[in-house]
N, C-alpha and C positions, 0 to 999 in steps of 0.2 A: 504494500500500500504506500500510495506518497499525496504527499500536500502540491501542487502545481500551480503553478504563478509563471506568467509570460506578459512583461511589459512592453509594449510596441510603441518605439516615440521616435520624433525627429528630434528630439534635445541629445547633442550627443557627447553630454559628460554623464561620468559613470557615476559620479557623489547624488547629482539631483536624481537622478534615478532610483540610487539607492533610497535616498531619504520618503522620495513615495511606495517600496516598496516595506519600508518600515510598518506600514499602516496594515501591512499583512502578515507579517512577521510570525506574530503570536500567534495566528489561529493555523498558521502551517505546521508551527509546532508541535501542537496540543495531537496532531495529525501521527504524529509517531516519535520515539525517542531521541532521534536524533537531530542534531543541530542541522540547520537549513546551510544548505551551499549554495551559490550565486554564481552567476557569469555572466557577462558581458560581451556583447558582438555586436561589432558595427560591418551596418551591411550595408550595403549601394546608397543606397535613400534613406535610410532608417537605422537605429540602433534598439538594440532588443537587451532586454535584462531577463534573464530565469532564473527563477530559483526550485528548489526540493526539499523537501524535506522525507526521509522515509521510512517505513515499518516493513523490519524483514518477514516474509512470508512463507518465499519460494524459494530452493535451492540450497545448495550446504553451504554459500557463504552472503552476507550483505552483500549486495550492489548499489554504489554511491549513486546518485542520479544531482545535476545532469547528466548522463553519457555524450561522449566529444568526441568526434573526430576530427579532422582535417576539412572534411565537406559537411559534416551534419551533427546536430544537438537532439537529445529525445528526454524529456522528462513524462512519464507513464505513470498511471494510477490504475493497477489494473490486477487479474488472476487470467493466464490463458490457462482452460482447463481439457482445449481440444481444436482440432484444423490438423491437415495435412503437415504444414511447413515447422510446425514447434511440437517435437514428441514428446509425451510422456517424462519418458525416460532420459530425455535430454531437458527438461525442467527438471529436474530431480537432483541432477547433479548441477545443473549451472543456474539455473533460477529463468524464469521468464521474460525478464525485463533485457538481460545482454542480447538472449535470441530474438525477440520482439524490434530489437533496432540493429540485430543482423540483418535480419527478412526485409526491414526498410532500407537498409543502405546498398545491399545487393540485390535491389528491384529497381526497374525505371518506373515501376508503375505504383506509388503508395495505396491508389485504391484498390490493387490485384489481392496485393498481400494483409491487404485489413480486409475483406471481404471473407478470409478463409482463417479469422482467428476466432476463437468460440472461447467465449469467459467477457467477463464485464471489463469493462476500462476507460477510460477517459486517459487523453496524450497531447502533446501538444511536439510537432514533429520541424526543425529546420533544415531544410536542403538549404545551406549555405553556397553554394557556385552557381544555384539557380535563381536564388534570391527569393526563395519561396519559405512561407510558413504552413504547416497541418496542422488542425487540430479537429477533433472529436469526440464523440462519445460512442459507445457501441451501442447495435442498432433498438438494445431494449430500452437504454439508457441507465442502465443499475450504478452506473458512477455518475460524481456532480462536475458540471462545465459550467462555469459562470462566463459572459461576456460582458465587459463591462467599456466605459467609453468616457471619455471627458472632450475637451472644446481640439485637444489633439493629439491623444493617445487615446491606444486600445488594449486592455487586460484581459487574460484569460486566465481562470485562475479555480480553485478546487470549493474555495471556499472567499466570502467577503465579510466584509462591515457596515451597516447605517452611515446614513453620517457621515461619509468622505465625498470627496472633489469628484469619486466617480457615480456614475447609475448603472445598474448591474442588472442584466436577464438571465435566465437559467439558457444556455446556449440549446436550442431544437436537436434532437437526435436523429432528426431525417435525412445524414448522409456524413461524409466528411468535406469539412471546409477548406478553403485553403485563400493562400493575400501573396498575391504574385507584388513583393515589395516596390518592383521598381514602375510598376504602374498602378497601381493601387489597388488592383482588379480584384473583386473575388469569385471565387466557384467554390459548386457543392456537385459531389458526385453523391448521387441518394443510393442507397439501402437497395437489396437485389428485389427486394420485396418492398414498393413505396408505398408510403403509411399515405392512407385515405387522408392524412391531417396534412401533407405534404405544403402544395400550394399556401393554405393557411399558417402555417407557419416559417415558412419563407418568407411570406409575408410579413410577417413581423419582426424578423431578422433582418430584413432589410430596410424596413422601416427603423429601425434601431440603428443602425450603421447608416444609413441613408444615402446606399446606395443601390444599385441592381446586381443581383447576384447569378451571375451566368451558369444555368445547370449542365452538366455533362449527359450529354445524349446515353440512355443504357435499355437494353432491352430488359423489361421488369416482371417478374414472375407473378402471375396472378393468386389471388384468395380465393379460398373454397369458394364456390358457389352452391345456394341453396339451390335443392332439389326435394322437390317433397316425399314426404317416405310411403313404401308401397307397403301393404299388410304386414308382410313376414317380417319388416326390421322392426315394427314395432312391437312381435307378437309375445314377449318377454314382460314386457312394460304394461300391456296389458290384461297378461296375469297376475303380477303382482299386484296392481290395485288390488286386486279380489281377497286377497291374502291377511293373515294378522302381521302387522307388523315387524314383530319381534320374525317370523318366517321371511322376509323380503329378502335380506343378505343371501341369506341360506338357500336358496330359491337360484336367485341371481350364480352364484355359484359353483350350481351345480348343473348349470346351463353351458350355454359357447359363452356367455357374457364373460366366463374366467380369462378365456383369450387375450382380453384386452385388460384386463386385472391385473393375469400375472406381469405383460408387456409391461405395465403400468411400473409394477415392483421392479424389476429388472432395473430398467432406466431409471427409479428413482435411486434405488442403491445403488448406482453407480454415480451419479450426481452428487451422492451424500460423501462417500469414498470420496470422489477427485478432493470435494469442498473440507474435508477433514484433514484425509494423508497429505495435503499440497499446503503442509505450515511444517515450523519447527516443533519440534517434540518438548519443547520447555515454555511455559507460562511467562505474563508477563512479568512477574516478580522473578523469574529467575532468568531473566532475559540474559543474564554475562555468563552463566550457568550450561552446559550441554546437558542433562538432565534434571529431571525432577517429577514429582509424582504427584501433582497441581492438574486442577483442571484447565486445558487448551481447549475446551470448545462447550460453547455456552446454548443455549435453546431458547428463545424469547417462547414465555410457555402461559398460554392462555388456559391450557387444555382441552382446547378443542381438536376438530381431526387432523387439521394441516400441521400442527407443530406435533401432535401426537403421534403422527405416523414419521416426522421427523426424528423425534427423539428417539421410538423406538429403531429405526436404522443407524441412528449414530452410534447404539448402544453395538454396533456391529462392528465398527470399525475403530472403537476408540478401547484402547489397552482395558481389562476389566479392574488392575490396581490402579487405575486413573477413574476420580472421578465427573461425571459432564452436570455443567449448572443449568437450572431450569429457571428461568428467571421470570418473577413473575409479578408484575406493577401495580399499585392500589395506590388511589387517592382519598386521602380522608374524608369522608361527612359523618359530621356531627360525630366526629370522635371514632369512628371506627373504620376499620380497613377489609371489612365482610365485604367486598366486591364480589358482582358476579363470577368475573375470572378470578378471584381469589380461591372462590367456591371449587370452580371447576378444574382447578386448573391442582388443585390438593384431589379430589377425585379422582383424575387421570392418573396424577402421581403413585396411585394407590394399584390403580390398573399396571402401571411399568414396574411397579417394586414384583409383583405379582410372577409379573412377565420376566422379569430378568434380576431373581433374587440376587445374582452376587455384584453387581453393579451399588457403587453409593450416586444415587442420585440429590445433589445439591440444591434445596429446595427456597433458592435466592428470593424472601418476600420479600421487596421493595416498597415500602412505608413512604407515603409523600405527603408532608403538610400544607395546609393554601399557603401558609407564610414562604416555606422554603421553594413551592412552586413561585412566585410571584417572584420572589429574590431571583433565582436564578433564570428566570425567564429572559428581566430585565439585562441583567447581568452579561450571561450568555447567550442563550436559548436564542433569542432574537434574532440574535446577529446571524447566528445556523441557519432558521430558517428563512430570512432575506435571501433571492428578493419575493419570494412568497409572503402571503399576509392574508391572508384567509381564517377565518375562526376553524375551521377545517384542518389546516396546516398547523394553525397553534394549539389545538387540541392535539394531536397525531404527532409532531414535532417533538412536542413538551413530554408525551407521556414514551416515544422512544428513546429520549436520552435519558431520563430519568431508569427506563429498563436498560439500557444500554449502559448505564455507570453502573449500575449492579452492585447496590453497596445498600450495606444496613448496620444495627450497629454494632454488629460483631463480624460481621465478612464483608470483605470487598473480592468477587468475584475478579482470578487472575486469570481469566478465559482470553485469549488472543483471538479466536474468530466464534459470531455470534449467527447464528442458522436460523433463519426468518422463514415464514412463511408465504412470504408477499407474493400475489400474483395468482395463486391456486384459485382465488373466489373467480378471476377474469377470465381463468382456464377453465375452470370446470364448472362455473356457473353455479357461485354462489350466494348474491345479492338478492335481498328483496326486488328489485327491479326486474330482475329474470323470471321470478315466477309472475308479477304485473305482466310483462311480458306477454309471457307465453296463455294467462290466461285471455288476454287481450286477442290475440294475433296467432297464436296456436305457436307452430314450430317454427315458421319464418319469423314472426316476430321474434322469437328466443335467438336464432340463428342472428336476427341483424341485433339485436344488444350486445349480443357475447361479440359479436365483430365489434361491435361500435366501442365495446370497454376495452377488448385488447389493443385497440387503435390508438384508444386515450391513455394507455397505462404506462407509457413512457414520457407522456407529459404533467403527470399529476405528480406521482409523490417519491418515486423513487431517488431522486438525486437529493433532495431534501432529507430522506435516510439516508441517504450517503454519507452528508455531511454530518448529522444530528451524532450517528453511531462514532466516526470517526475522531468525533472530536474525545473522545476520551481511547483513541489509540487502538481500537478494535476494527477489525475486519467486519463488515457486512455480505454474509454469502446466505446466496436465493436457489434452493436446489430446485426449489420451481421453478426456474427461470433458465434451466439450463435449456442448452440449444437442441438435445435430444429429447429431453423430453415436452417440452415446447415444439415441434416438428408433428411429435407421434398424438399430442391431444387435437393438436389445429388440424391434424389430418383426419379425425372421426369428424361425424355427423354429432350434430349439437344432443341428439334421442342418445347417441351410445356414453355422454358424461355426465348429462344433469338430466333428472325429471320433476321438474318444479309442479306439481299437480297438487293440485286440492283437495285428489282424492286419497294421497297421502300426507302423512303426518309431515311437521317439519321436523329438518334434522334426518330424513330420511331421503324422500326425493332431489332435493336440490342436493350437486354437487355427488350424484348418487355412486358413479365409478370411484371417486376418492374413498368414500364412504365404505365400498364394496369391498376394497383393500383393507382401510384399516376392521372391517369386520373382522377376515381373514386372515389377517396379522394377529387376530384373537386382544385386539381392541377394541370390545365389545360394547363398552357406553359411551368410550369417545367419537366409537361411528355416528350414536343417534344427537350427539348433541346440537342444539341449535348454534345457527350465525349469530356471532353476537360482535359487533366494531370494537376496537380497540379503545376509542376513546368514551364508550358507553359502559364493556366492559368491565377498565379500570378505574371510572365513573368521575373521570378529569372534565369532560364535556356538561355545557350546561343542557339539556336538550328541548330547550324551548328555544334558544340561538339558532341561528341559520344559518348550518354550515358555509354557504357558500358568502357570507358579506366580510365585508373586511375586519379583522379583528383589532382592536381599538388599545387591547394591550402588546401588540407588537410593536 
């Protein structure tokens, strides 16, 4: 993981540079333990400051960033966990980030060889003889790109602040960019797959920059198209209405439905594996340390199905004398911290002890006062979630770094990467809005929501996690979100992952294939449990507020 900062100016002393990147300093810090490094380049028309800051990850030794050559700089925020060009087993021994700006420096084409990396990242790329800059985010967007701009420079940077000489947008994830320096030009080569948000938010990029942004001509892969289903796909689905409840799993099961179950299992355990075995084996308290018997990998734990079926895979791949934190966030009212996910989330725990007596499961309650919420909102929090401002975001924002510091007041969780959920309710059709939906509109209606939220899902909240988790030195990894198993949900029919009906219970229909699994993993009450938000939950949210207006304490 690294902190990224790229100042682009025609001022071309190195002192006034630095003293504006002062104003960034600290928060690149807080990003990983070690001290930030700087460089300076003066190119044809412009002069560029980077700096890094970074937390080692991947591979058996730190790698400094920036990386330098004679022709090219790369500072990368990023896990590659798959692609042709960076194996396995050559991340294992040399880390991601050297191979990552091999595959750039020995390519003429930078958009050949980011097309074919799988794992999240955010980078900022110089071809120095060309006079060009890169920069991006990957195409989910699970890292944060800020762009920011003043009266005559332009910042790209991982994280910002209120309150300075710049105005900052979260940078669009519809492609990779690029500032041909000596003309000022820019282009975006889009995504092999262009996000329906595409034009709209170019749009606003370029309105922000205010200029016109030249797209790169590419032949672009289409989205599923609905097709309406004939008897036989649905003949499963409606038998189970017919059925008791508690039967539906079991049902499901012991049909073909298992096909796409076990498929299901397959690619998430190996999702979980890359996201676990691709760190160092010692904690962050024993960072100078080459062993220790501390937990390295933490579970944001509501105890619902998506971290439930997380957790229990991790429990596959992480040593059994080591043990994994369950972290799990409550806001006080009226004196108490009885949250829903408090509830639920000690429930499940009860289900894993069950499931895998020899394991110590770390059961991290995160206690939050309105006082110490308010303080560090102001304080912090703010600044993280800038330039979002939404009661939505400030809700969501506030209650994942609060889980993401992982601290109460006899533990502070030494977990180095934190294993989220995010993203499985937009795969598999989670949200109340799916079953409105589909009761509306039948299957096509369901079909175009669940397209319309995976559309929107790298514009809403993932880079805002980015920042929030990272600012207390943690990894953020989405084993939803991996590129295979993201491939194999988007390629079923909306009828073979969710059945949001009426005439089942909730907690059973919607999101029903996840469901199906964690039955069969003999997570038995964590399959039926209801969708319940984050910020309702851990009950930080007011819920007469409206998520979407501006929130007034940002």
């Amino acid at each position: 993981m690294c902190g990224i900062f790229c100042l682009i100016s025609l001022q071309n002393n190195p002192e006034i540079l630095l003293q504006k990147f002062k104003l960034f300093e600290k928060s690149l810090l807080r990003r990983g333990p070690n001290s930030v490094k700087t460089a300076f380049h003066k190119l044809k028309d412009s002069s560029v400051l980077i700096a890094a800051s970074v937390l080692w990850l991947q591979g058996a030794d730190m790698t400094v960033q920036p990386l330098e050559d004679d022709k090219s700089v790369l500072i990368y925020n990023g896990d590659v966990f798959g692609g042709t060009l960076i194996t396995e087993e050559l991340r294992q021994s040399v880390g991601d980030t050297k191979l990552f700006f091999e595959a750039l420096t020995k390519s003429d084409n930078v958009f050949h060889v980011l097309r074919d990396i799988q794992g999240p990242y955010a980078f900022v790329y110089i071809n120095i003889l060309d006079n060009k800059i890169y920069f991006g985010r990957d195409s989910y967007g699970r890292r944060s790109l800020l762009i920011g701009k003043n009266a005559n420079e332009i910042v790209v940077t991982s994280v910002a602040m209120r309150h300075t000489e710049f105005e900052f947008i979260e940078l669009p994830c519809i492609g990779i960019f690029s500032i041909d320096l000596k003309t000022g030009k820019w282009q975006v080569l889009p995504w092999k797959r262009k996000n329906k948000n595409f034009n709209e938010k170019l749009q606003e990029i370029e309105l922000f920059v205010e200029q016109k942004i030249l797209i790169e001509l590419f032949q672009f892969k289409q989205f599923k198209s609905f097709s309406v289903p004939n008897k036989s796909q649905l003949e499963i689905l409606e038998e189970i209405v017919l059925l008791p409840p508690d039967d539906v799993f079991c049902k499901l099961t012991n049909s073909s439905y298992i096909d796409n179950v076990l498929h299901l299992k397959t690619l998430l355990e190996n999702s979980v594996r890359k996201r676990i075995l691709s760190q160092p084996q010692f904690c962050q308290d024993c960072f100078k340390q080459y062993t220790c018997d501390h937990a390295v990998t933490g579970v944001l734990f509501s105890g619902g199905v998506d971290c439930a079926v997380l957790a229990l895979l991790t429990d596959k791949f992480v040593e059994k004398t080591r043990p994994i934190d369950l972290i799990n966030v409550a806001f006080e009212k009226e004196g108490s911290y009885n949250t829903p996910d408090r509830l639920t989330g000690l429930s499940t725990l009860s289900e894993l002890q069950i499931l895998c007596p020899e394991r110590i499961w770390n059961f991290v309650e995160v206690n939050v006062t309105r006082q110490e919420l308010d303080s560090c909102r102001a304080e912090r929090i703010s600044d993280l979630i800038y330039p979002l401002k939404s009661i939505l975001d400030d809700s969501l924002g506030c209650a994942l770094w609060f889980a993401s510091r992982a601290s109460t007041a006899t533990y502070r969780s030494p977990c180095r990467t934190l294993l989220v959920g995010m993203g499985a309710d937009e795969l598999f059709g989670g949200y109340t809005k799916h079953r409105a939906a589909f009761q509306k509109r039948g299957w096509q209606g369901l079909h175009e929501i669940l397209e319309e939220d995976w559309q929107n899902l790298p514009h809403r909240n993932l880079a805002r996690d980015d920042r929030v988790v990272s600012d207390h030195g943690r990894q953020l990894r989405t084993p939803y979100l991996d590129e295979e198993v993201v491939d194999f949900i988007q390629s079923l029919n909306c009828w073979d992952k969710t059945f949001p009906s009426n005439e089942l219970p909730q907690g059973i229909g919607e999101k029903i294939l996840l469901r199906t699994l964690a039955n069969y993993l003999d997570l038995k009450n964590a399959a039926r449990l209801k969708k319940r938000a984050l910020q309702f939950g851990s009950r930080i949210a007011n819920p007469k507020e409206n998520a979407h207006e501006t929130s007034l304490r940002l």
